[in-house]
Structure formats: C-alpha cells, structure tokens
N, C-alpha and C positions, 0 to 999 in steps of 0.2 A: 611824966611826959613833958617834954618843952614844945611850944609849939609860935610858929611865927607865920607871918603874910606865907611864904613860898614852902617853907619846910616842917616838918615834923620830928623829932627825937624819940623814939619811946624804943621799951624794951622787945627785945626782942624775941617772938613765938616761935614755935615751931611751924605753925600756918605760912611761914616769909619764905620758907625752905623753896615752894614753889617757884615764885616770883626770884628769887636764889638763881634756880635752874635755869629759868630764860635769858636771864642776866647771861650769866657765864655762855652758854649757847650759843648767844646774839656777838657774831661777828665784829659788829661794831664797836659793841662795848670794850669786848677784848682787846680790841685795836687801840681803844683810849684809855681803856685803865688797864691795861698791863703791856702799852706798846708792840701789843701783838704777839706775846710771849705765847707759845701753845702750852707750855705748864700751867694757864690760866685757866683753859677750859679746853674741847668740851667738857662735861661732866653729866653722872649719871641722877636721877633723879634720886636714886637709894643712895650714893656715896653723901650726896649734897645733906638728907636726911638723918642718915648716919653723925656727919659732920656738925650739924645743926642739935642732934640732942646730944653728942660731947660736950658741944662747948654750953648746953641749958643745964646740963648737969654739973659742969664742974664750976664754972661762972656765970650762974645764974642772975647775979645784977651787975655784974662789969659787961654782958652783950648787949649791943643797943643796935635800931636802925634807923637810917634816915628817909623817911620819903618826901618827896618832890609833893608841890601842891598839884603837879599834874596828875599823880597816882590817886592822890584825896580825890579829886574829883571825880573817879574813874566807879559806873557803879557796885 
C-alpha cells in the first residue's frame, strides 16, 4: 500500500466492487470520466462483481485502487 496526505494506493478487493457500482451509476461521474459515454454505465451490481473477480483471478497484483482522503474519512 502507498499512502499519502490526500490518497491512498492499495490492492484491490472484492469489497470495492460496491463502491464500483455507485461510481459507474453516479451521473456525474460518467459525465467526467468517460464524457458521458453511456458504454460507461449504468451497470449491474452482479456484471461489476462478476467483473471484479476476473480481473482478482487473473491479475491478482497488477489490480490496485485509488481512494480520495475523502473516502478514508468516511466511517
């Protein structure tokens, strides 16, 4: 894990899959990281799942995630 003032690096769980799902869901998001592409989302809570233990099985230490120090804080 790397860790700084505002962010965090560590590998990535299956637990994120969640947090995953609101992402992709959240309008907003889509609108700034994929320009509002609808190939970006919605998405299903099982496909995201799904998706998340491909990539823990095939690349198990090449997955990583970033969180915001806003999320740390978060209880």
């Amino acid at each position: 894990m790397i860790e700084g003032k505002l962010v965090r690096l560590r590998a990535l769980r299956a637990q994120d899959a969640r947090h995953h799902v609101r992402w992709r869901n959240d309008p907003e998001v889509v609108y700034w990281a994929a320009g509002g592409n609808p190939c970006f989302g919605p998405v299903t809570a099982e496909a995201v799942e799904l998706g998340f233990e491909t990539m823990l099985r095939l690349n198990p230490k090449e997955s990583a995630v970033l969180m915001s120090a806003s999320i740390l804080r978060r209880p």
